[in-house]
C-alpha positions as MATLAB code, in Angstrom:
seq = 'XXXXXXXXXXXXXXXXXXXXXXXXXXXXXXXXXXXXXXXXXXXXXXXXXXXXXXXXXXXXXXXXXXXXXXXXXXXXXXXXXXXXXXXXXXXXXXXXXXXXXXXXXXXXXXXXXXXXXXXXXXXXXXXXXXXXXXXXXXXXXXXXXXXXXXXXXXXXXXXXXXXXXXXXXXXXXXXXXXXXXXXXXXXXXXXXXXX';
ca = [
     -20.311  -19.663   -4.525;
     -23.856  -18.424   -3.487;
     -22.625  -14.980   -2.042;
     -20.540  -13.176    0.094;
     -21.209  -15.033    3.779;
     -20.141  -18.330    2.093;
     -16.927  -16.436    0.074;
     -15.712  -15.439    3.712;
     -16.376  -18.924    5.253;
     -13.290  -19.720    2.795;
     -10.889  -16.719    2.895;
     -10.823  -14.177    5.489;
     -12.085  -10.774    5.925;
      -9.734   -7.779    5.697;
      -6.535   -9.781    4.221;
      -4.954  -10.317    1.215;
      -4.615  -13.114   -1.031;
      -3.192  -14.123   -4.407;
      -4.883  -15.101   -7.578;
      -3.646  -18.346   -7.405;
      -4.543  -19.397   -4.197;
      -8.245  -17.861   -5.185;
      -8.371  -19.594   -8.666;
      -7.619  -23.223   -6.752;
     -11.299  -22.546   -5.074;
     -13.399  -20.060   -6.303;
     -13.890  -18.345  -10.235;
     -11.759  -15.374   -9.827;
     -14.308  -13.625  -12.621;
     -17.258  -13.918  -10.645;
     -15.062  -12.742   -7.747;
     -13.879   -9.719   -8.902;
     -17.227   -8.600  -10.734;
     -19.140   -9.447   -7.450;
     -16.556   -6.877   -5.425;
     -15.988  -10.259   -3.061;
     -12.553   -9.040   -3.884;
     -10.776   -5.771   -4.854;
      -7.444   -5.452   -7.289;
      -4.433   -3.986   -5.159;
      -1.454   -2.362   -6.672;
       0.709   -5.214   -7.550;
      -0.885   -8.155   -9.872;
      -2.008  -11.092   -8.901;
      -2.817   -9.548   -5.343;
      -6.383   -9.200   -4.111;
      -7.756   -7.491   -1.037;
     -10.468   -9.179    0.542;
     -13.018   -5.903    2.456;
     -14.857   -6.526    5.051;
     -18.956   -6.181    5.203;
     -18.367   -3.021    6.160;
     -16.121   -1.833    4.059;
     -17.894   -3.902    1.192;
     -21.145   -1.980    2.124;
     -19.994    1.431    2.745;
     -17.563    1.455   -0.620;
     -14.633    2.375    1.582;
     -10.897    0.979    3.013;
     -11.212    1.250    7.577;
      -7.841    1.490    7.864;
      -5.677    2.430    5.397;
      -2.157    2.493    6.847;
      -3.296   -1.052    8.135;
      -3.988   -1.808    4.422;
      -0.887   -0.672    3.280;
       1.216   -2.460    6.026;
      -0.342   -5.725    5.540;
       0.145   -5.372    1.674;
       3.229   -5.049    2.428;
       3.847   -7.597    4.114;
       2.083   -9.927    1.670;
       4.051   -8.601   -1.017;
       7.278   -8.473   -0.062;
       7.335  -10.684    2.918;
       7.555   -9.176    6.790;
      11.113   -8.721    7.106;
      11.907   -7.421    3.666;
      10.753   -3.871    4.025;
       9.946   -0.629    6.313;
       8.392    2.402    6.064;
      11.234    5.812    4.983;
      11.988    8.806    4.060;
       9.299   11.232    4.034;
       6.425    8.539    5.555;
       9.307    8.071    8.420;
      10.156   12.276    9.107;
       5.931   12.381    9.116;
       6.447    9.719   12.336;
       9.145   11.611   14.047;
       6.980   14.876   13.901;
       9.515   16.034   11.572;
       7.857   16.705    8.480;
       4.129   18.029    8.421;
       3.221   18.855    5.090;
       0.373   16.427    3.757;
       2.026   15.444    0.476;
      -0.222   12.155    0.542;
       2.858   10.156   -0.765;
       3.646    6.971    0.970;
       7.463    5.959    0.849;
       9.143    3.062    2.402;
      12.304    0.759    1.104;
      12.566   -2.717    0.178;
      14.981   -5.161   -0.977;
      13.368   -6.471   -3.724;
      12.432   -3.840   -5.886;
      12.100    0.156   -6.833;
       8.536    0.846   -8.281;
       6.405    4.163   -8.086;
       2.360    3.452   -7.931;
       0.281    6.275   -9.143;
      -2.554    6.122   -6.868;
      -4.474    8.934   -7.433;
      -4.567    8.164  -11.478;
      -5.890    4.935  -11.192;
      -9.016    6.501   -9.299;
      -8.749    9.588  -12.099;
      -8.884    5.841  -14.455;
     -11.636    4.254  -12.828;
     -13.857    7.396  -12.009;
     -14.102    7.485  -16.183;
     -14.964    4.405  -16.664;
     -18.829    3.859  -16.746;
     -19.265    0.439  -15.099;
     -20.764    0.453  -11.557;
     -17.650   -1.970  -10.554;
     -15.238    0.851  -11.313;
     -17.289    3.576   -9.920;
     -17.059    1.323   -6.414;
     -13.187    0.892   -7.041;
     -12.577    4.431   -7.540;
     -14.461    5.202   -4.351;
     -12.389    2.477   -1.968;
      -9.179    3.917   -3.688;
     -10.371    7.218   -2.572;
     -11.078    6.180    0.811;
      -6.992    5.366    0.934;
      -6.043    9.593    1.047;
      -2.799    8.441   -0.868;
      -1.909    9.801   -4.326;
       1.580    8.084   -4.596;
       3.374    5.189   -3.109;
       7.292    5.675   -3.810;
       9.216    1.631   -3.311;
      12.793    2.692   -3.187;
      15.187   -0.188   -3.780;
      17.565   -0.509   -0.520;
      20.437   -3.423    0.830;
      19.568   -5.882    3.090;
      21.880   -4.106    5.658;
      19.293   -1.313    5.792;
      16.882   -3.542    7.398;
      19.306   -3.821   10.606;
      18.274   -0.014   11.699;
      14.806   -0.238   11.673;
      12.133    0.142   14.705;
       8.731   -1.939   14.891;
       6.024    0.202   15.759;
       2.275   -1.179   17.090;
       0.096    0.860   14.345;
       2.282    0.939   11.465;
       5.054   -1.844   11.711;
       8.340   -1.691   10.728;
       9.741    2.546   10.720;
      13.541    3.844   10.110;
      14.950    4.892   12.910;
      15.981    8.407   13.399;
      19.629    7.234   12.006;
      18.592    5.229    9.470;
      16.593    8.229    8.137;
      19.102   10.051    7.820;
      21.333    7.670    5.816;
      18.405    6.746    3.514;
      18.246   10.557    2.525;
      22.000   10.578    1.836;
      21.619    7.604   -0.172;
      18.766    8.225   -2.149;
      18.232   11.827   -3.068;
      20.425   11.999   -6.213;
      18.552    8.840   -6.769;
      14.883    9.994   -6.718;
      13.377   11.942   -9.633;
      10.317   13.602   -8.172;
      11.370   16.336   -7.471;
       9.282   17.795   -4.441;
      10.665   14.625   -2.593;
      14.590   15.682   -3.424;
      13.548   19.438   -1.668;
      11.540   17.466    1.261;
      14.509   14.891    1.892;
      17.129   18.097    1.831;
      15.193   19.734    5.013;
      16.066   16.152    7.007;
      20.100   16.492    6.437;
];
C-alpha cells in the first residue's frame, strides 16, 4: 500500500467496511495508524473518509454517516430511526438534546459518543487528536439502539435524506412501549410530551 490514492483504488470513499474484508487485502495496522480508515462505534466496523474529510479532520454528512452505518450494521431492513430522532422529523420536538435514537431488531445498546471524544481528546497521540476531532464533527453525544419486534418495521416511512423514519403512529406506539423501558431519564420526560 503506497498511500491513500492506491487504498481508495481498492475500497471506496465514504463507506463502510469490516475488518475482515480489510485484513483479506490490506494490513489493517498500517490502515488505521495512517487514518486510511477510522474506528466506528461497533467493532470490527471501519469508516472509510473521503479526501476531504481525511484532509479537513471532519465527517460531511453526519446523518448520512449514521444511516449508512446503519445499514451496514444491522442490514437495510432491520432498523429505523424513533422516538425522539423521529418527533425532531415531525417538527414535534425541538430541543437539541444531540441524542440519536432509532430501533432495531437485533439488539438494545447505548453508545456514549461524546466520551469517547472526552477519551481520545486525552490521549496524546496525533491519531487520537484527529479521531476526537471527526467524532466532534458528528454534533451527537449519544446514540440510544432500542431493541423492537420485527412487526415494528411494518409502520415505518422511507425518507430521501435520512432513510427509514416511524411514522406518526408508529411513534406513538414506540413511546408506549418503551418508556418504562428506558433509563435515561430526560428521554422518559421527552417521550411523555409525544402521548
Amino acid at each position: 500500500m503506497s498511500g491513500y490514492p492506491d487504498f481508495v483504488k481498492k475500497f471506496k470513499q465514504g463507506s463502510f467496511v469490516s475488518s475482515s474484508e480489510l485484513s483479506r487485502k490490506i494490513s489493517l495496522p498500517k490502515a488505521l495508524s495512517s487514518l486510511y480508515i477510522i474506528p466506528t462505534f461497533f467493532r470490527g466496523t471501519y469508516y472509510i473518509p473521503s479526501l476531504r474529510e481525511r484532509k479537513g479532520q471532519f465527517i460531511d454528512r453526519p446523518m448520512e454517516f449514521f444511516s449508512n452505518l446503519f445499514n451496514f450494521v444491522y442490514g437495510r431492513k432491520n432498523w429505523y430511526w424513533a422516538l425522539s430522532t423521529a418527533a425532531r422529523y415531525y417538527g414535534s420536538e425541538w430541543s437539541a438534546t444531540k441524542i440519536l435514537e432509532l430501533v432495531c431488531v437485533k439488539e438494545s445498546k447505548t453508545i456514549d459518543v461524546l466520551g469517547r471524544v472526552v477519551s481520545l481528546e486525552k490521549k496524546t497521540s496525533y491519531r487520537s487528536k484527529i479521531l476526537s476531532k471527526m467524532l466532534s464533527s458528528l454534533s451527537i453525544n449519544l446514540i440510544v439502539v432500542h431493541k423492537g419486534k420485527k412487526n415494528f418495521l411494518n409502520e415505518i416511512k422511507i425518507d430521501d435524506e435520512l432513510g427509514p423514519v416511524a411514522t406518526k403512529d408508529r411513534l406513538r406506539k414506540d413511546v408506549e412501549f418503551f418508556i418504562s423501558k428506558t433509563k435515561i431519564l430526560s428521554l422518559r420526560r421527552l417521550y411523555r410530551k409525544y402521548r
